[in-house]
C-alpha positions in Angstrom: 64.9 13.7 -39.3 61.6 12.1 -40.2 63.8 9.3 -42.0 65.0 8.4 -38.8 61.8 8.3 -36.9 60.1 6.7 -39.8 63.1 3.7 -38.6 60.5 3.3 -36.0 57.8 0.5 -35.9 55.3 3.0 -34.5 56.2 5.5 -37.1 56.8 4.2 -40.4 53.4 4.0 -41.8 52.7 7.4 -40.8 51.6 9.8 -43.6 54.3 12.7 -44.1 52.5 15.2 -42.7 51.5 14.2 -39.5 55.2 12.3 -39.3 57.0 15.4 -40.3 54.8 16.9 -37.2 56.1 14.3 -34.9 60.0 15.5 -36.1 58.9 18.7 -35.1 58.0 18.2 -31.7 60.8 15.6 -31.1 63.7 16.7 -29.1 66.7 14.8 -28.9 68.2 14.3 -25.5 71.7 13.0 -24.7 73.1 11.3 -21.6 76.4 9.6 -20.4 77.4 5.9 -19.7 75.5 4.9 -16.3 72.5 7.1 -16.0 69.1 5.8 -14.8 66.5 6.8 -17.2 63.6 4.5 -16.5 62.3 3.2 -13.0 60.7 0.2 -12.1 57.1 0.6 -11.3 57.2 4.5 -12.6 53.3 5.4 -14.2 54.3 8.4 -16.4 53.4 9.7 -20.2 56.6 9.2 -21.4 57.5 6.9 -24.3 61.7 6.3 -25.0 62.7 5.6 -28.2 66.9 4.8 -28.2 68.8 6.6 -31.5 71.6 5.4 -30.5 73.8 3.3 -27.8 73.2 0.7 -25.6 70.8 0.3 -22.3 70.2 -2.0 -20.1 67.0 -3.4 -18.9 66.5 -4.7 -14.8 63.1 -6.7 -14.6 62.4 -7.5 -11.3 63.8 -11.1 -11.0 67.4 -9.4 -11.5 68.2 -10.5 -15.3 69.3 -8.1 -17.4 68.3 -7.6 -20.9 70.7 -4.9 -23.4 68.8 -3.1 -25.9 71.3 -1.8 -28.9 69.8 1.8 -30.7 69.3 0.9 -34.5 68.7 -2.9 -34.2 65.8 -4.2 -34.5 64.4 -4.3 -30.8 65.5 -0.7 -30.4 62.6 -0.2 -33.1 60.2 -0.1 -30.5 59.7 1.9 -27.3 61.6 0.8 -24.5 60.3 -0.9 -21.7 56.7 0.5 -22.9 54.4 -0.9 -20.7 53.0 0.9 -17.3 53.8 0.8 -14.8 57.2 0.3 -16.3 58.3 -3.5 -15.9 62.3 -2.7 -16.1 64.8 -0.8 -14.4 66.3 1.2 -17.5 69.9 2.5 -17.5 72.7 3.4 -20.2 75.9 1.2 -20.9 77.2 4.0 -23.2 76.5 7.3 -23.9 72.8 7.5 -25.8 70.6 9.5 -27.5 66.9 9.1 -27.5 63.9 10.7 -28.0 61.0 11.2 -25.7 57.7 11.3 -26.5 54.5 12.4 -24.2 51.8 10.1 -24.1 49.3 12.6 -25.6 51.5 13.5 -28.8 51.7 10.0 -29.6 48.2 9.6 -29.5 47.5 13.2 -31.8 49.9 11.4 -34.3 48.6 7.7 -34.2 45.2 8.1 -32.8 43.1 8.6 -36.3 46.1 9.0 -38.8 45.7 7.7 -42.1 48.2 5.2 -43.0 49.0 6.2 -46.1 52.8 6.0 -46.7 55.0 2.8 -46.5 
């Protein structure tokens, strides 16, 4: 719902047009305990936003870091940056959005910032 994606640091300034756009063009994806979604060192257009669960994140020296979906921290992307800087895979079951590169910048690039 936009709601939801409004939750979102990126997101909840957006206008409700060009939020409700977003919604529209925002599948939900689902995956079980122990998947690898995110690779160190990957260069893609892809930007994961967690709903709901719990990842974690492998930088290189071997820590790990959990990301929790609705806190906080999970209002952000995860591991954002590019090439990707962690390792990303699921503790739980999650569902998360992903969003290409070039929608995020149709709906962020020049949109007004008039809700919030």
């Amino acid at each position: 719902s936009t709601e939801r994606l409004r939750g979102f640091a990126q997101f909840h300034r957006l206008d409700d047009t060009r939020l409700a756009g977003l919604t529209a063009r925002s599948l939900i994806y689902v995956a079980p305990a122990g998947t690898r979604l995110l690779e160190r060192g990957l260069r893609d257009a892809w930007n994961l936003y967690l709903l709901e669960g719990s990842l974690m994140l492998t930088p290189a020296d071997g820590t790990t870091l959990r990301e929790d979906g609705g806190t906080d921290k999970a209002a952000h992307p995860i591991a954002f940056l590019k090439p990707r800087k962690y390792t990303v895979e699921t503790l739980t079951p999650v569902s998360f959005l992903w969003v290409h590169d070039l929608l995020l910048e149709a709906v962020l690039g020049d949109a007004p910032n008039t809700a919030g």
